[in-house]
C-alpha positions as CSV (number, residue, x, y, z in Angstrom):
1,X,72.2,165.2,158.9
2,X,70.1,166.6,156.1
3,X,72.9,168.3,154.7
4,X,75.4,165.2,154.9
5,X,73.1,163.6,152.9
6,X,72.2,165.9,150.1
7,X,76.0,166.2,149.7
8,X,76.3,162.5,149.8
9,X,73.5,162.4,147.1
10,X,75.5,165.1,144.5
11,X,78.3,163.4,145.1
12,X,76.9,160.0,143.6
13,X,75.1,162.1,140.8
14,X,78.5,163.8,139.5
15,X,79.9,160.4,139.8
16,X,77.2,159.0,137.6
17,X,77.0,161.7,135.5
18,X,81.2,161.4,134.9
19,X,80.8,157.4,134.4
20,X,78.5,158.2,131.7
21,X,80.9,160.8,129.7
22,X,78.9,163.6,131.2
23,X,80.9,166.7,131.9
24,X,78.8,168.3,135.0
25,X,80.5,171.6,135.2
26,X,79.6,172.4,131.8
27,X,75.9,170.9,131.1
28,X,73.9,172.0,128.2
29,X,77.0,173.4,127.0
30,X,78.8,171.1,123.8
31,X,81.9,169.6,124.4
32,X,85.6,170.8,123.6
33,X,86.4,168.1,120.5
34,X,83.3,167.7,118.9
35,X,83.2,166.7,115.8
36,X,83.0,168.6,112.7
37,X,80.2,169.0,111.1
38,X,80.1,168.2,107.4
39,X,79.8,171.6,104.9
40,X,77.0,170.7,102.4
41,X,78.2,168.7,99.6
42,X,81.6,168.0,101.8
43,X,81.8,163.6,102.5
44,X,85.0,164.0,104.4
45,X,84.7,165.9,107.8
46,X,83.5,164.0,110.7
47,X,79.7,163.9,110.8
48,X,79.0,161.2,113.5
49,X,81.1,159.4,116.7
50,X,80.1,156.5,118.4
51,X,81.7,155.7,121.5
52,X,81.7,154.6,124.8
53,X,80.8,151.0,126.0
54,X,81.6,149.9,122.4
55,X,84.1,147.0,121.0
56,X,84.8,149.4,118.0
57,X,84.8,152.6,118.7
58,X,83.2,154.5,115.4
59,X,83.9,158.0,113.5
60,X,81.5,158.3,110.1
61,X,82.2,160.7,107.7
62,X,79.0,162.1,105.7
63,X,80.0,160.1,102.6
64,X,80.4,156.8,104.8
65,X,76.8,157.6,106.7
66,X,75.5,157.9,103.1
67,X,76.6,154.2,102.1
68,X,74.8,152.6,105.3
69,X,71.4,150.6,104.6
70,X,68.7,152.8,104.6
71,X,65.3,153.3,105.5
72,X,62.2,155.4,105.8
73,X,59.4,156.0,108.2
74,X,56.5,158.4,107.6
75,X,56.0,160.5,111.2
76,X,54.8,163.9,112.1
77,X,57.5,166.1,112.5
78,X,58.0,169.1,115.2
79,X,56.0,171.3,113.6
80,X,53.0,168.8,113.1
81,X,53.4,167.5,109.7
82,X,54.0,164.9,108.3
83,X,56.5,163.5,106.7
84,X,59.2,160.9,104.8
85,X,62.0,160.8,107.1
86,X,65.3,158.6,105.6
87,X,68.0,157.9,107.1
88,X,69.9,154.9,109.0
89,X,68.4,152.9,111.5
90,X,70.2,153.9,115.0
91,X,70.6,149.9,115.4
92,X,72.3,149.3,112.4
93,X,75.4,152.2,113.5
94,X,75.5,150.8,116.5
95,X,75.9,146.9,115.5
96,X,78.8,148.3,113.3
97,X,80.6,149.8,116.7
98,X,80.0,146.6,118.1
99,X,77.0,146.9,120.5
100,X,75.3,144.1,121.4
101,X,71.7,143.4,119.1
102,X,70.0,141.0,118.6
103,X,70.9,137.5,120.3
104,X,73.5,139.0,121.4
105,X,71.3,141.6,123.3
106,X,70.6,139.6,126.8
107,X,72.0,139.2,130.1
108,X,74.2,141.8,131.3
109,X,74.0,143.7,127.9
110,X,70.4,144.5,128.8
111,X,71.8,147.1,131.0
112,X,73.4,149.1,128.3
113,X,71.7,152.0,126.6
114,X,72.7,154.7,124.4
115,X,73.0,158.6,125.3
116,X,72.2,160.6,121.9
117,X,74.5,163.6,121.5
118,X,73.7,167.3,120.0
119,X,76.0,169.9,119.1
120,X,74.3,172.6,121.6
121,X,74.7,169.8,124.6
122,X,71.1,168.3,124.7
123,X,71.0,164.5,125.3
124,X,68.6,162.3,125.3
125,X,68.7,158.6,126.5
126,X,67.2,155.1,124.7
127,X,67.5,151.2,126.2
128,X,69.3,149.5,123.4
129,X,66.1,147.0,123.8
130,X,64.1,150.4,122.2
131,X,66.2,150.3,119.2
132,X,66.2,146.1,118.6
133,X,64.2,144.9,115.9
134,X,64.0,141.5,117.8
135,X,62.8,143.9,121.0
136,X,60.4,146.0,118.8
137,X,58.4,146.7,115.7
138,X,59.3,150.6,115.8
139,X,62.0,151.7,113.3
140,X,64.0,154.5,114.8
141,X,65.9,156.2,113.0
142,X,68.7,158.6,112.4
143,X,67.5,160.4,109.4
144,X,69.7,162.9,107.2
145,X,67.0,163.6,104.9
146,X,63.0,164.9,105.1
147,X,60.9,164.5,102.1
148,X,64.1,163.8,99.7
149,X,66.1,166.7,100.6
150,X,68.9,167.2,103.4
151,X,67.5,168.0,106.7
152,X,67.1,172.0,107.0
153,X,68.7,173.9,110.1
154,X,67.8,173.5,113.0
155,X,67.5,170.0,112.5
156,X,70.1,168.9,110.7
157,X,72.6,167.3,109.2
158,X,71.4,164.4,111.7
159,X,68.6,163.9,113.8
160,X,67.0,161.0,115.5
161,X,63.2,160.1,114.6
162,X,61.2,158.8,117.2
163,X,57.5,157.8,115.5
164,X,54.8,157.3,117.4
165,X,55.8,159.3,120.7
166,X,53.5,161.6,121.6
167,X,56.5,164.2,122.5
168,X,59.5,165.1,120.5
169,X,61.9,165.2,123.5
170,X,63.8,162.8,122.0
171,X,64.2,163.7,118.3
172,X,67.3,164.7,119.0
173,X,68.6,167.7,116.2
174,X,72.2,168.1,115.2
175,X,73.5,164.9,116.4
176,X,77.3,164.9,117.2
177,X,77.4,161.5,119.0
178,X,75.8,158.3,120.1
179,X,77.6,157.3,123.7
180,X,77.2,153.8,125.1
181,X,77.1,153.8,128.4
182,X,75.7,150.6,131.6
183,X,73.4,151.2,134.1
């Protein structure tokens, strides 16, 4: 019986994990069709997808990125010190793909949340309601640059800034893709 179960219980975790755009055979590994990443001073290679449960699915190039409203934060970084993180909030790219925010962000939308991509395979997961200025008074952000200049490797060209948590498990380096996905 035990067994029956345990392979009843895999089975609905693959299926989750597929329904999510989660490749199970291959985790921590990146996906085949990534995108590019941008060569320094290059605007026109692929530097950010968004997709998923999306009305407008997204690709930014680092020259687009660079045009979105911007914003800082001040936040101790992962090696304890802080810093001016700028970049765009993660709720202003994902209003452009056509996520619910704002008033729109209610009823069955509340079950939506966003799965943050890196190029070596990590995710990390957020409620949309995490990312809502009308939800919170946290900025989140996906920042390119750390006190004025471009993010350094590992971190860069994207990562996601996360102030105030008390772990970095979610500053997510060398974001690839944001992934929409309902609970």
């Amino acid at each position: 019986m035990t067994t029956a179960s345990s392979r009843c219980r895999a089975g609905l975790l693959a299926a989750l994990l597929a329904m999510i755009g989660l490749d199970v055979q291959a985790q921590g590994q990146p996906k085949s069709g990534s995108p590019s990443q941008a060569p320094a001073g290059s605007g026109t290679a692929v530097l950010l997808e968004v997709r998923g449960e999306v009305s407008r699915p997204l690709t930014l190039t680092a020259s687009e990125f660079a045009r979105l409203p911007r914003r800082t934060v001040r936040a101790l970084g992962h090696d304890r010190v802080e810093s001016q993180f700028e970049g765009v909030p993660l709720v202003e790219i994902l209003a452009r793909a056509g996520v619910p925010v704002g008033k729109d962000l209610r009823g069955p939308a509340m079950a939506l949340y966003l799965v943050v991509e890196a190029s070596d395979g990590y995710r990390a997961v957020f409620a949309l309601a995490e990312l809502d200025p009308a939800f919170s008074e946290r900025l989140i952000l996906l920042a390119d640059r750390r006190d004025g200049r471009p993010l350094p490797d590992p971190a860069g060209p994207l990562q996601v800034i996360v102030p105030g948590e008390k772990k970095h498990a979610r500053w997510v380096r060398q974001v690839l893709r944001l992934r929409i996905g309902r609970a």
